[in-house]
N, C-alpha and C positions, 0 to 999 in steps of 0.2 A: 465399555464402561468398567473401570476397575471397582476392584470390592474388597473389603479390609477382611483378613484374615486374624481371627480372633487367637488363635493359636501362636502366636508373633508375638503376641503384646505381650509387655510385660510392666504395667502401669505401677507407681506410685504415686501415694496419697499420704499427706502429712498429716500430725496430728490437729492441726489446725481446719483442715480440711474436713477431717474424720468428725469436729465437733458441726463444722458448719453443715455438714450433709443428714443432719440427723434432723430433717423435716419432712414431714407428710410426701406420698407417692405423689408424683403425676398426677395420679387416677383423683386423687384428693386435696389436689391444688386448689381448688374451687369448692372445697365443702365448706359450708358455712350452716348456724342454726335453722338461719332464714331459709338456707333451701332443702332442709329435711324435712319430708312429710308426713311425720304421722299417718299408723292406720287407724282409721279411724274403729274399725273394729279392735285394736290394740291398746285401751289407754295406758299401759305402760310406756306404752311411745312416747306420747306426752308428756307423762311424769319426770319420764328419763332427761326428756329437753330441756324441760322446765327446770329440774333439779340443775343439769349441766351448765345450763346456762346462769343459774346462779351461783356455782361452786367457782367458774371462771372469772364472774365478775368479785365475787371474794379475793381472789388473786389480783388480780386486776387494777384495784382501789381498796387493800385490805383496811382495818381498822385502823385508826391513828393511837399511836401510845395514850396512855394514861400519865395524866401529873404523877400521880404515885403509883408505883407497882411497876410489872412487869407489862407487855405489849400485849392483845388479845393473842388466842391461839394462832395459827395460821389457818388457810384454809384448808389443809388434812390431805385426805387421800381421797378416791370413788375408784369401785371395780365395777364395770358394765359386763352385769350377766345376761347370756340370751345366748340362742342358737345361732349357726350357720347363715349369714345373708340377710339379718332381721335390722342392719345399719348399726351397730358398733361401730364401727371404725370411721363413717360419716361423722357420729358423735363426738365420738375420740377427737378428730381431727379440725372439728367444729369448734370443740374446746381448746386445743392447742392454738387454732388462728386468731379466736376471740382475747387469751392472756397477750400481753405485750411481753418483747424479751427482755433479758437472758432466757430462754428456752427448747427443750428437745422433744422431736418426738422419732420412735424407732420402735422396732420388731423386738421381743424378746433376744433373738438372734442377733439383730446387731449394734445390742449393748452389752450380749458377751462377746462378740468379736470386737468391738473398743476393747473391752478390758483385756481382749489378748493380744490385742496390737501395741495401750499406752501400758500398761501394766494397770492392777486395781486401782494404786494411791493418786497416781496422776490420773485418772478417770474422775475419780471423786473431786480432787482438787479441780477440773476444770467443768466441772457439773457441777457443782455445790454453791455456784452463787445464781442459779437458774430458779425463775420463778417456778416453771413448771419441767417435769417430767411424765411425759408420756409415753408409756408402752404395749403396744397392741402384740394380739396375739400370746400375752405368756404362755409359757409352755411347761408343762408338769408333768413331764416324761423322761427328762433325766433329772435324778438329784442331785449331781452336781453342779450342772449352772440352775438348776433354781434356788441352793443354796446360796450360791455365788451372789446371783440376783438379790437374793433375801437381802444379803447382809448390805449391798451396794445400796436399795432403795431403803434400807436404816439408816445407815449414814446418811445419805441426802435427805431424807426426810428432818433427821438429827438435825441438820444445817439449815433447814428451812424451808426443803424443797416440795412443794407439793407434787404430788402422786396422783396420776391416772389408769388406768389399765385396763385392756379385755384378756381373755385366756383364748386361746385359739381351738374351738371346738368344732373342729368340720365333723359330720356324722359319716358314718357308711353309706348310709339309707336314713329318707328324713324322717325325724323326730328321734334318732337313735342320739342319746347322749348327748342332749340339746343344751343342760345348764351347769356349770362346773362349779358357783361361788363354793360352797363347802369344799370340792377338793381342793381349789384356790387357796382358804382360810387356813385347809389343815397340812398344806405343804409349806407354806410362809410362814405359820408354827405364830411366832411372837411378833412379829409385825402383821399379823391380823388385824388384830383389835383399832388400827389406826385406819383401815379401810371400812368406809360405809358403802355397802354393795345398793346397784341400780339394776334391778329385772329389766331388760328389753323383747318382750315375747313377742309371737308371729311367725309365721310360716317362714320359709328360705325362697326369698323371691329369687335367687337366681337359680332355683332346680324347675322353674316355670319355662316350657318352651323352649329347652335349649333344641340348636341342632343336635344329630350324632358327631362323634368326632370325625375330623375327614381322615379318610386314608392315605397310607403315605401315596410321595408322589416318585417318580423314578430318579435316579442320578443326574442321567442330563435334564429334567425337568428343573430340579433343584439351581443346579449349574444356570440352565436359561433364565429362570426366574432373579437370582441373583444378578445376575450381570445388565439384568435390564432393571433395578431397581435403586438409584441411587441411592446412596450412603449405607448399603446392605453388606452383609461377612457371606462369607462365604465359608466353610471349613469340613474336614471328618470330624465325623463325632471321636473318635478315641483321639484326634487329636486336640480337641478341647477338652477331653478328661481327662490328657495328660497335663494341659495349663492347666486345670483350677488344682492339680495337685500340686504344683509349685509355688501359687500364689496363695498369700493369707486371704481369708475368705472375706474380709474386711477391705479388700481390692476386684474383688467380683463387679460392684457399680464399677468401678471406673472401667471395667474392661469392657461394658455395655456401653456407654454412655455418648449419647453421638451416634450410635449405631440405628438406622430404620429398620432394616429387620433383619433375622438372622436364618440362614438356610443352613442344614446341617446335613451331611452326607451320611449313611450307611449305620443310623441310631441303631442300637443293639439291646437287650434287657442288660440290666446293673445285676451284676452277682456278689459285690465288695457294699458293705456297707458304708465305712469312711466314704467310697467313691459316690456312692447314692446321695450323699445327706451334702458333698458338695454341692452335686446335680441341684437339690433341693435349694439350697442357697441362691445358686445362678439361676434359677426360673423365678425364684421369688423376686430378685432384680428384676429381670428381663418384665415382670409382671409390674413391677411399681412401675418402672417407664414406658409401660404397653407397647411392648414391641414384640411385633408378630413373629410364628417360629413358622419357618415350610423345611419337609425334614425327608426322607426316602430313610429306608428300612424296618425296623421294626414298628409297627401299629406304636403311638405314642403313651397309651394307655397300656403299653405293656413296658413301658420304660422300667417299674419299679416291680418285682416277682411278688407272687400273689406271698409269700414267704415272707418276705420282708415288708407287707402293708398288713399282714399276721400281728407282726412280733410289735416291740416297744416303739416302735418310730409310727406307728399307726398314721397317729394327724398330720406329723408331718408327711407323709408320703400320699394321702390320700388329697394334702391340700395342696401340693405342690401338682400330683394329677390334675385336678381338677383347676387349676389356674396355667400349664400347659397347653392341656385342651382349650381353654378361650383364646388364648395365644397364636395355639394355630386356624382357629376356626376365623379370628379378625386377619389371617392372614390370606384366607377368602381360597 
């Protein structure tokens, strides 16, 4: 059985492509209000749906102009504050499927890789008639794309665009730095004031009963599994960490895409940061389309040096571990 070698490809995506891909994972194709559940011990849970579900249908069916005057507001912004695992992103995504289009929803990440693939003004111009904007995960660990970000989601909001958003707060250990709205407020500076924050509290249902991670498995394991696994890659790891450094990170899905799972030779720990936060990129794909990793080399939890889950890329590295490891563990 042949197996596609991800290392080869060398995919293009247009910018037309690049707007229509910017919808809900996989994992969230099927999130809808009606199927989150409330803890009941939570009732922020509640409020949160309740609230969401009205701020969508604002969008949705906004006011009708006024004989005299100007048109009512629009329906604004929401930021969903809460920890690790407590459904954000269910929400989030619950509200993106509920508005009708023009609209997006996408990762802090890849609304700055749009903007570095169209450039900012064509981002804006082919954003700015979208009802809604959603973005999970922001990230407030570099200030230059949340600058970047800042100033994107003022213009579009400028234009009409309503605004969604969670921050991406994976902990170390649970209850470590569970809720970020203030850091949120005080990095986005002036476009604060246009977001109404949603508490979502409650435990991290997904640190419940995981397995351990598996260990790797040997070369020709990797090899035999792949070959017996239709529409699987096959590859060295350093020879995919030479493709993602040739390609814009805004081409990472497509080099997935179609792919059932991906077996990778001879993984090794990342010493290059740049090379790291590609990594980080490609598993966050590999993650929105739930495709399993089986890997031979290094333990997968040692992909990223305890060094650099130290330093400023914390969440990202610690979140891209921990959605790795389910990756390999559905790889059974």
């Amino acid at each position: 059985m042949s197996v596609v070698h991800l290392a080869d490809q060398a995919p293009v995506v247009s910018p037309d492509e690049l707007i229509a891909g910017l919808v809900p994972p996989l994992r969230f194709a099927q999130a809808r209000f009606e199927t989150y559940r409330p803890d009941p011990a939570e009732p922020s849970q509640s409020r949160a749906k309740e609230a969401l579900t009205a701020f969508a249908d604002r969008i949705a069916a906004p006011p009708r102009k006024k004989w005299f005057g100007r048109a009512e507001p629009e329906a604004g912004a929401v930021y969903l504050d809460g920890g690790f695992g407590v459904g954000k992103t269910h929400l989030l995504a619950s509200t993106w499927h509920r508005v009708p289009g023009p609209k997006a929803y996408g990762t802090f990440v890849e609304y700055t890789h749009l903007v570095g693939a169209l450039g900012f003004a064509t981002t804006v111009q082919r954003l700015s008639g979208h009802k809604l904007l959603a973005v999970d995960e922001f990230e407030l660990d570099d200030p230059g794309d949340t600058m970047l970000m800042t100033r994107l989601l003022g213009e579009l909001a400028d234009a009409g665009v309503s605004l969604a958003a969670t921050s991406n707060t994976l902990p170390d250990k649970l209850g470590e730095g569970r809720f970020a709205a203030e850091d949120f407020k005080r990095e986005i500076q002036a476009l604060s004031s246009r977001f109404d924050t949603l508490r979502v509290d409650g435990p991290d249902f997904r640190h419940a009963g995981l397995a351990a991670a598996p260990a790797p498995v040997s070369d020709a394991d990797v090899q035999l599994r792949a070959g017996s696994t239709p529409g699987a890659s096959l590859d060295d790891f350093d020879a995919v960490t030479a493709t993602l450094g040739r390609l814009h990170p805004s081409r990472y899905g497509r080099l997935v895409d179609g792919v059932s799972a991906v077996h990778l030779r001879g993984v090794r720990p990342l010493t290059d940061q740049a090379v790291a936060l590609r990594w980080v990129v490609l598993i966050d794909r590999l993650y929105d389309r739930t495709v399993p990793v089986v890997a031979s080399g290094a333990p997968l939890d040692q992909l990223f040096s305890p060094e650099m889950i130290a330093g400023g890329y914390r969440k990202k590295y610690l979140r891209a571990t921990s959605r790795l490891l389910a990756l390999a563990r559905e790889a059974g």
